[in-house]
C-alpha positions in Angstrom: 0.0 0.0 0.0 2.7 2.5 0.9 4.3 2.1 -2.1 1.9 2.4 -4.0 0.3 5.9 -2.7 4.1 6.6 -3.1 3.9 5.7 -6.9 0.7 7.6 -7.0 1.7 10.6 -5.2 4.9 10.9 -7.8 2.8 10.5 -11.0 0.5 13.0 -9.7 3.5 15.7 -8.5 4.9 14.9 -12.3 0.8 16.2 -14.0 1.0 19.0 -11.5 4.4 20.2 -12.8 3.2 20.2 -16.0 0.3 22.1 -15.7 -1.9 19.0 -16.4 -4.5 19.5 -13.5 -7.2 17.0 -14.4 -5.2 14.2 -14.3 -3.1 15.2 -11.1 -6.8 15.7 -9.7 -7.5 12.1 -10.1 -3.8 10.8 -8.5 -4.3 12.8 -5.8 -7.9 12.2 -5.2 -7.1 8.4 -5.2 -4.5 8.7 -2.8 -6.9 10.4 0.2 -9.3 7.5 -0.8 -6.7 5.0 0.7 -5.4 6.8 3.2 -6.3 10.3 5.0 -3.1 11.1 6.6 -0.6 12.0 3.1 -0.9 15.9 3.9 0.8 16.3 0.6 -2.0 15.0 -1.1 -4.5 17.3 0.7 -2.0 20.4 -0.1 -1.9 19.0 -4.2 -5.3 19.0 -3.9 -6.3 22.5 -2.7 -3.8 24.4 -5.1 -6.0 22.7 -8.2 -8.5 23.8 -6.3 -7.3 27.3 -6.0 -6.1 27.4 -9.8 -10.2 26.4 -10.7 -11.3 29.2 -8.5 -13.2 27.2 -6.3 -11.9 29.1 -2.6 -13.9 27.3 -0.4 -12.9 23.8 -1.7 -9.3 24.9 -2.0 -9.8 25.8 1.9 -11.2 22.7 3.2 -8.2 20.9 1.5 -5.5 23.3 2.5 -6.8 22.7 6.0 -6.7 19.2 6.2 -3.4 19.3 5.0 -2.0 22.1 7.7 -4.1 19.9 10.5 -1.7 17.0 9.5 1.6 18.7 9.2 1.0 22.5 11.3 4.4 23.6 11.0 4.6 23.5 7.2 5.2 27.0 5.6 4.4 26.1 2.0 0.7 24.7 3.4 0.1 28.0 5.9 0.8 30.0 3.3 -1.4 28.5 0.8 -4.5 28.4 3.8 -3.9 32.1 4.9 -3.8 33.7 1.2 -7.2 31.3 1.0 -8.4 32.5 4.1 -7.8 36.5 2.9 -9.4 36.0 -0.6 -12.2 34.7 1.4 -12.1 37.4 3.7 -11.9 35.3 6.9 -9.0 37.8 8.5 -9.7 36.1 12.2 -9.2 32.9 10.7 -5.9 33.6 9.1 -4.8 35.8 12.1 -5.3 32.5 14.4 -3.5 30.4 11.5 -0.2 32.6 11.9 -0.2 32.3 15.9 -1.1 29.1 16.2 2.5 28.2 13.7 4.4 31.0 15.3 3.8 29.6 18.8 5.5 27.2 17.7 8.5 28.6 15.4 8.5 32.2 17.4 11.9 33.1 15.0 10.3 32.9 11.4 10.8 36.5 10.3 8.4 36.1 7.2 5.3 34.4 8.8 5.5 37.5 11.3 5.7 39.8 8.4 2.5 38.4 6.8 1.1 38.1 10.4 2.0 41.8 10.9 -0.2 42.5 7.5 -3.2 40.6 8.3 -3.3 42.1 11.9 -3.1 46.0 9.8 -5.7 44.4 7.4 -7.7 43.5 10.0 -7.6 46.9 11.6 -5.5 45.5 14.9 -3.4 48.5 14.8 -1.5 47.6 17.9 -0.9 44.3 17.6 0.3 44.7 14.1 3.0 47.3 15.2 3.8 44.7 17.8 4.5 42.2 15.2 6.4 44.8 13.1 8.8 45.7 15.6 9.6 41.8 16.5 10.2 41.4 12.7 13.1 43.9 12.8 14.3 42.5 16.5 14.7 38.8 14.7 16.4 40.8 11.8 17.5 44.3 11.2 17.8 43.7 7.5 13.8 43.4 6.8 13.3 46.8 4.9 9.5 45.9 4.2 9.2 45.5 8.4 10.8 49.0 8.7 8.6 50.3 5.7 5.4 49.0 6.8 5.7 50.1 10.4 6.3 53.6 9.4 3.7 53.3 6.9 1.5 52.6 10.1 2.6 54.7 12.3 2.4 57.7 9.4 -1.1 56.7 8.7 -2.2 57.2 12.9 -0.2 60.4 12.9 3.0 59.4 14.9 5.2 61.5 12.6 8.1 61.4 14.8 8.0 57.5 15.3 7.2 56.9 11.8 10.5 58.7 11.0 12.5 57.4 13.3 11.7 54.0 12.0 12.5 55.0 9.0 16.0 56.6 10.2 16.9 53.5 11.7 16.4 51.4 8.4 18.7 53.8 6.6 21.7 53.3 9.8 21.2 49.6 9.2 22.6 50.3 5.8 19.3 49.4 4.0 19.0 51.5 1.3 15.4 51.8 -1.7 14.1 54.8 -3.0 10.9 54.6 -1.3 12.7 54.6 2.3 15.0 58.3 0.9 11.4 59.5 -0.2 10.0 59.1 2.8 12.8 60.2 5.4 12.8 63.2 3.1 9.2 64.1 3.2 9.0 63.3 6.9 12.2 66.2 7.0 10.5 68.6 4.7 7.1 68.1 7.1 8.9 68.9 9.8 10.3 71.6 8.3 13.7 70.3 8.6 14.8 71.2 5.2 18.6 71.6 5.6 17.9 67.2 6.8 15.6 67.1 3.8 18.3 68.7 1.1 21.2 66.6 2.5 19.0 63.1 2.2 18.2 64.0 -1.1 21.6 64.9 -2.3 22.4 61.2 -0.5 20.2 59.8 -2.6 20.7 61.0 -6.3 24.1 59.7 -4.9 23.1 56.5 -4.5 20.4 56.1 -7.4 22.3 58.1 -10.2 19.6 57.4 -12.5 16.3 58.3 -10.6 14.9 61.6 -11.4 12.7 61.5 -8.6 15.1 62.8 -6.2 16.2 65.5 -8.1 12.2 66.1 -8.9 11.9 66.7 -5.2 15.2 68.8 -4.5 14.2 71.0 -6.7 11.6 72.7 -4.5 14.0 73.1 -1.6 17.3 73.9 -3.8 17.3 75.3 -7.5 20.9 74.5 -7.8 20.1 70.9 -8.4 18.9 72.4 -11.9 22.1 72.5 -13.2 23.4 72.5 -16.9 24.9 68.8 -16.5 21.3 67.6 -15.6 19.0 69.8 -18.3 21.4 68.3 -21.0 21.4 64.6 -20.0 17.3 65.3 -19.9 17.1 67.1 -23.9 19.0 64.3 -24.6 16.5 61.5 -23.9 13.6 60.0 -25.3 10.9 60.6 -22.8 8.4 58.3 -24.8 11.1 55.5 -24.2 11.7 55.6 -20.8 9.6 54.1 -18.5 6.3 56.0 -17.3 6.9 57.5 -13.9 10.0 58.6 -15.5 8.2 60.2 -18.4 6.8 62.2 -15.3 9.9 63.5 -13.8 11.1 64.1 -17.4 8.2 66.4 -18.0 7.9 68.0 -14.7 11.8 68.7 -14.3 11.9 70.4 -17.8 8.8 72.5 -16.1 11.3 73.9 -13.9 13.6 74.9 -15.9 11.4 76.9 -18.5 10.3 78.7 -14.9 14.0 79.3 -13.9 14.6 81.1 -17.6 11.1 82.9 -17.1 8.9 81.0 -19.8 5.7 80.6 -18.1 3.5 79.2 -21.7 6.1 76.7 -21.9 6.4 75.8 -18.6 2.9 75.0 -18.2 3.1 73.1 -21.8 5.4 70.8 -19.8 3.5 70.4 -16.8 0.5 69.5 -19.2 2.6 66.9 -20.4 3.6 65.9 -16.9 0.1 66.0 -15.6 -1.3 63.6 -18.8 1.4 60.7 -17.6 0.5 61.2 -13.7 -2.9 60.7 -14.2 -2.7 57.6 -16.5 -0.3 56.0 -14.4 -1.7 56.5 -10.7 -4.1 54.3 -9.2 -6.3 56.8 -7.0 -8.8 55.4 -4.3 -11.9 57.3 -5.6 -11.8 58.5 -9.8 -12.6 61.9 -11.1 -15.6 61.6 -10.9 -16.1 60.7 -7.6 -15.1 64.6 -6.5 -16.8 66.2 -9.7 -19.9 64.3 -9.6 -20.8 61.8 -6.6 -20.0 64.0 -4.0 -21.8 66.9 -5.8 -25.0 64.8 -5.7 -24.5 63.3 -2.5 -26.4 66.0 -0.3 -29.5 66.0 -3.0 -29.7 62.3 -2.5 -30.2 62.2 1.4 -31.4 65.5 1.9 -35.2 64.2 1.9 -34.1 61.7 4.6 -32.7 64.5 6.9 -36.7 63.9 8.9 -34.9 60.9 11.2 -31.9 63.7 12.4 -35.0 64.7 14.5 -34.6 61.6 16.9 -30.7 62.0 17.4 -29.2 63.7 19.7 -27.5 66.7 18.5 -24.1 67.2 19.4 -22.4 70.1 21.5 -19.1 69.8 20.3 -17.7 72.6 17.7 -14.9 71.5 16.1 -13.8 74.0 12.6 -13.9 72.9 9.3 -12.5 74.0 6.9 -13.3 74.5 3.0 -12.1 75.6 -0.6 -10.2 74.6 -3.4 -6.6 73.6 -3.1 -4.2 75.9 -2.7 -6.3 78.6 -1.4 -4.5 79.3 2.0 -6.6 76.7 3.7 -3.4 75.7 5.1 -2.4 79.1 6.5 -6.0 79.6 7.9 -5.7 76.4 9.5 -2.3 77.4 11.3 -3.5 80.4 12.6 -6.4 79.4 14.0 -4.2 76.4 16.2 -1.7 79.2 17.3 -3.8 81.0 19.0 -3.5 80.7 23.3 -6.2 78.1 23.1 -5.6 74.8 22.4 -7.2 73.6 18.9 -6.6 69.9 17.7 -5.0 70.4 14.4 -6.7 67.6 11.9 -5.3 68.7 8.7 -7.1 66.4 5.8 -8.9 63.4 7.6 -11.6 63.1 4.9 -13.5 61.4 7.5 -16.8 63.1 6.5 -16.7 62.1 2.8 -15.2 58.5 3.5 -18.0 57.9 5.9 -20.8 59.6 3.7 -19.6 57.5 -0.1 -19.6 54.3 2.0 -23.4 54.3 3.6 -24.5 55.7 0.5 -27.0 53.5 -1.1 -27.3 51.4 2.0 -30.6 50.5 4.3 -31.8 54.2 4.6 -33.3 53.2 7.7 -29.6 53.2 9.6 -28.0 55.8 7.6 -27.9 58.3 10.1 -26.7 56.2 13.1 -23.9 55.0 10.6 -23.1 58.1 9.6 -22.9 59.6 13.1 -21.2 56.1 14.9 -18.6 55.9 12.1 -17.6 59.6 12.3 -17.3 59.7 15.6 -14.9 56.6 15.4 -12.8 57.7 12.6 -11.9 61.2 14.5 -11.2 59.5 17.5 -8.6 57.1 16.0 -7.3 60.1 14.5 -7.0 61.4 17.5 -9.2 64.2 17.4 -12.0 63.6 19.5 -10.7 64.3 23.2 -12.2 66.0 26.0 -13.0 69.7 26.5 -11.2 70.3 22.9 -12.0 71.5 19.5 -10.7 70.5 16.7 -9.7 71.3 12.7 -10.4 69.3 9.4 -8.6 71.2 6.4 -10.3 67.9 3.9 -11.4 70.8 1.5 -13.6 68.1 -0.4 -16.0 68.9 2.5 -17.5 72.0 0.6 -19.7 69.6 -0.7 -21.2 68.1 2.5 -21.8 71.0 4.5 -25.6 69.5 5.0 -23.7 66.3 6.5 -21.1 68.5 8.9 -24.1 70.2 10.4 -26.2 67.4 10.7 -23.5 65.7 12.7 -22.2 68.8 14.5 -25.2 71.6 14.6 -22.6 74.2 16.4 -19.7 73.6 13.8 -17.7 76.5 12.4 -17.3 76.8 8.4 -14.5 78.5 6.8 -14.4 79.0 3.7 -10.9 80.5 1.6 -11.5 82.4 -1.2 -8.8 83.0 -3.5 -8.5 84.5 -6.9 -9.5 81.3 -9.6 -6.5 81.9 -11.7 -3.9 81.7 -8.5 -5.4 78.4 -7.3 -5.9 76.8 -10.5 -1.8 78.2 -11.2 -0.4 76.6 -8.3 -2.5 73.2 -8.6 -0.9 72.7 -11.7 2.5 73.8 -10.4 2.1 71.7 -7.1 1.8 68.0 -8.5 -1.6 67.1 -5.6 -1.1 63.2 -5.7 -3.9 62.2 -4.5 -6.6 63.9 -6.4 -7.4 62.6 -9.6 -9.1 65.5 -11.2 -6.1 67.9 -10.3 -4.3 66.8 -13.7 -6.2 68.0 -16.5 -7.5 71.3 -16.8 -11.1 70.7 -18.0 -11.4 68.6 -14.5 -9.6 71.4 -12.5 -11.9 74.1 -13.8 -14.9 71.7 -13.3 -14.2 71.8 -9.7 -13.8 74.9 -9.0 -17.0 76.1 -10.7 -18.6 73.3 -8.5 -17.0 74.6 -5.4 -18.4 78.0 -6.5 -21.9 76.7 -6.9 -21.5 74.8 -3.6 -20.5 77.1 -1.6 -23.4 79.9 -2.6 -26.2 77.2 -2.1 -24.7 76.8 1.8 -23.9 80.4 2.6 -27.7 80.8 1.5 -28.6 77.9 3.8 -26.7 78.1 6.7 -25.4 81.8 6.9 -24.4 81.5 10.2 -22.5 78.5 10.3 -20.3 79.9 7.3 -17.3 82.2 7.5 -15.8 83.5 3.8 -12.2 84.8 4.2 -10.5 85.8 1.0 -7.0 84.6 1.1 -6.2 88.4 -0.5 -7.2 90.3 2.0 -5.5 88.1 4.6 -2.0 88.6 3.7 -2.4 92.0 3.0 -3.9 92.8 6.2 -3.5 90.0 8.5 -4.3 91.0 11.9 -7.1 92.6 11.5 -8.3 89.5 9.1 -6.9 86.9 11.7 -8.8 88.6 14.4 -12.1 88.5 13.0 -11.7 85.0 11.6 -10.9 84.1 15.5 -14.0 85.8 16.5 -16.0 84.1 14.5 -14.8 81.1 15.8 -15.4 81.7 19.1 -11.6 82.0 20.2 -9.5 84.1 21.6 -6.4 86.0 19.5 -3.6 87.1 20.4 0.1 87.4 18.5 0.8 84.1 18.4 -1.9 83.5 15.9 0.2 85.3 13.2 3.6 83.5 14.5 2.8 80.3 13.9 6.5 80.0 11.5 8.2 80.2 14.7 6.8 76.8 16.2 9.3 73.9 16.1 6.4 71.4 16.4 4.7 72.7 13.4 4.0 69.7 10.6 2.3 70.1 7.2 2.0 67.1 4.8 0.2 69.7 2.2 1.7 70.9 -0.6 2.5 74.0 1.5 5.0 72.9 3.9 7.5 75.4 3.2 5.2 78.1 2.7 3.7 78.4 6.2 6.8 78.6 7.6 7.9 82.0 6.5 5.7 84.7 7.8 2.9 85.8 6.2 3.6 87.5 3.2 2.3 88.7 -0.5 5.5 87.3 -2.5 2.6 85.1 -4.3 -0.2 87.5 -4.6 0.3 87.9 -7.9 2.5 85.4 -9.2 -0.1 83.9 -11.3 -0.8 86.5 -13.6 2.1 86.0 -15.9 0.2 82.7 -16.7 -2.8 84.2 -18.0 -2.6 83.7 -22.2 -2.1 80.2 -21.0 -6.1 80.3 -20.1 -6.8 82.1 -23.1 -9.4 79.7 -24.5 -10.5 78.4 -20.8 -12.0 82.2 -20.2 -14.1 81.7 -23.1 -16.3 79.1 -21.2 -15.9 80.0 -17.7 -16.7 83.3 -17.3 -15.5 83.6 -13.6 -11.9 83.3 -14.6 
């Protein structure tokens, strides 16, 4: 008997390597029928299983084959990627302790472990898991990166850097980890740690353009002759896409350092057009230009059961526009001030909370909505006792209904800047994560949106709603600053217009550098030299 289900097990390993499933089916099938203990049967088995796409039978099998031989990698592995596609987190979670019990030192189980645990939205657990990755080896960049990732993502800046530091002394070296020590420095504001990073790393990765893509905002030198000749000299349509990007968006810089604004912005159309085909966002254009639009008009008839919740008395600031309208600065002065104001930045809470019960039981939507919101700015870190906070997520112009609903005494700002500057700079500042800030037509789309939005609320809910045009801010800032803090509800002093001077001040907007120089109008007008650029936009949008 044993030599035959040996026999068997050989012919059926030999079909399997050759991609001939059916007939390594029936091998292996015989085999269990003679005896239920050949594990590598079960684990044949379940991988023609998971080839077919039949999860649930690959599962069964993969587990009968782990129950008879627990400490086998290849068959855990198999079972947990089973268990994920399946969405059975727990299970997979319970898998991976169950076999690291046993073999506590396997660095890549805990790695996977780690991943589930993040999937799974253990937070804590995961970073546990992360940092005994690194203790069992200091080498594991994907531990360091995926613990800072972590601890970026629940706002631990400083940890999430150090993390990353320590990688880099361990003498690991990728792009990723010199991108993100050096956006963590220019955060911070550290730029003279930022320049000397990404000097460090055009250094090490000669032929990236990405680092001198980004040192290029904090040191115009790195536009040098050498560099603008090796890029007229390449093919941009042969390199690989990202690179097409840099190519595009470095030659930008230069037509703005010899004072060419048309063809600068020819090049950052060109730059744009590659970005946008080559990113994968989490929501499309039309998410921000349409869905969100409609989003109030959809549940605005079921506003009746708000009646039965309790309101809330907290009065946290939220704050609205376009990009690139001096949301940011707004947002600084406002947290400078001698009270203390949790500073959210761009949460998005409201909008992620809003697209994902939309279209659900109406019945619950508003105990959702409320429950979820509620969670999602605590684990922020926003939600704490006797404080107020800010949310700068600008894509909020839209749900003004949803903000009030949730929090009746919330404060609205709104930034109002000149069309032409914001549209300028979003062109100018590459916004990664918003898929209609690379083509025009989208861009001006939104803004006339915003427009539209922001009328219909201020009619609404004039009281709620503060306009502040960014103009008149920086060219009379106290007297601005003060009212904006009155309407607020807060006290001003000084500080309010000294925020620069802060050592704990972070941005992760495209206006980290800005904000820390004190307020001024060196960019007031900056955008007019771009105007026969927009020649043929001004025939169809008026406002510009």
């Amino acid at each position: 008997m044993e030599s035959e289900i040996k026999a068997l097990m050989q012919e059926g390993n030999q079909y399997l390597k050759a991609q001939n499933l059916s007939d390594a089916k029936k091998n292996y099938l015989e085999v269990i029928s003679k005896t239920d203990t050949e594990s590598e049967a079960f684990y044949g088995l379940g991988w023609i299983s998971y080839k077919e796409q039949k999860a649930q039978e690959a599962c069964d099998y993969l587990s009968k084959a782990c129950s008879l031989d627990p400490l086998n990698k290849n068959y855990l592995q198999g079972l947990s990627e089973i268990y994920l596609q399946l969405g059975e987190l727990q299970a997979a979670i319970k898998l991976f302790q169950a076999y690291l019990k046993e073999k506590p030192s396997d660095v890549d189980v805990y790695l996977k472990y780690a991943f589930t645990l993040a999937k799974n939205k253990e937070t804590d657990l995961s970073i546990q898991a992360l940092k005994q990755c690194i203790e069992l080896n200091p080498k594991e960049l994907a531990a360091y990166m995926s613990l800072g990732e972590l601890l970026y993502h629940l706002m631990q800046y400083r940890e999430a850097q150090a993390v990353y530091i320590d990688a880099l002394n361990n003498d690991l070296k990728s792009e990723g980890l010199y991108k993100n020590i050096s956006k963590l420095h220019i955060d911070f504001g550290e730029l003279d740690q930022a320049k000397v990073v990404l000097e460090n790393a055009i250094n090490c990765f000669p032929d990236s353009l990405v680092f001198p893509y980004r040192l290029s905002s904090l040191d115009k030198s790195v536009l040098s002759p050498e560099l603008f000749n090796k890029l007229s000299h390449q093919d941009p349509n042969s390199a690989a896409p990202d690179k097409q990007f840099y190519h595009y968006w470095l030659l930008s810089k230069y037509a703005e350092k010899e004072y060419e604004p048309i063809l600068e912005m020819e090049y950052l159309a060109k730059a744009h057009e590659v970005y946008i085909k080559t990113t994968a966002f989490p929501y499309d254009a039309d998410h921000y230009l349409k869905e969100l639009k409609q989003a109030s008009l959809t549940v605005k008839e079921k506003f009746e059961p708000l009646k039965n919740v309790q309101p809330s008395e907290l009065s946290p600031i939220f704050i609205v526009g376009v990009p690139r309208c001096g949301s940011t600065l707004i947002e600084n002065i406002i947290c400078s001030g001698p009270e203390q104001i949790i500073k959210g930045e761009e949460s998005s809470v409201i909008s992620h909370v809003v697209m994902e019960n939309l279209g659900k039981d109406d019945s619950d939507f508003w105990l959702n909505f409320q429950n979820q919101s509620n969670e999602n700015f605590q684990r922020n870190g926003l939600l704490k006792e006797n404080l107020r906070f800010t949310d700068k997520s600008l894509e909020n112009i839209f749900l003004i209904d949803f903000i009030l609903a949730l929090y009746p005494k919330a404060k609205i700002i709104y930034c109002e800047r000149t069309p032409l500057a914001s549209i300028v700079s979003i062109l100018k500042n590459n916004m990664v994560s918003l898929p209609w800030a690379h083509k025009l037509e989208d861009i001006l789309q939104y803004v006339e949106n915003s427009q539209k939005a922001i009328e219909k609320y201020t009619e609404e809910y004039p009281a709620s709603i503060y306009k502040i045009k960014y103009e008149d801010l920086v060219t009379n800032p106290e007297d601005e600053s003060k009212k904006l803090m009155a309407f607020c509800d807060l006290e001003w002093n000084e500080s309010c217009l000294s925020f620069h001077n802060k050592n704990d001040l972070i941005s992760k907007t495209a206006s980290h550098i800005q904000i820390r120089k004190k307020i001024n109008q060196n960019s007031l007008y900056h955008y007019k030299s771009y105007e026969p650029f927009f020649f043929d936009a001004k025939q169809h949008y008026t406002w510009l």
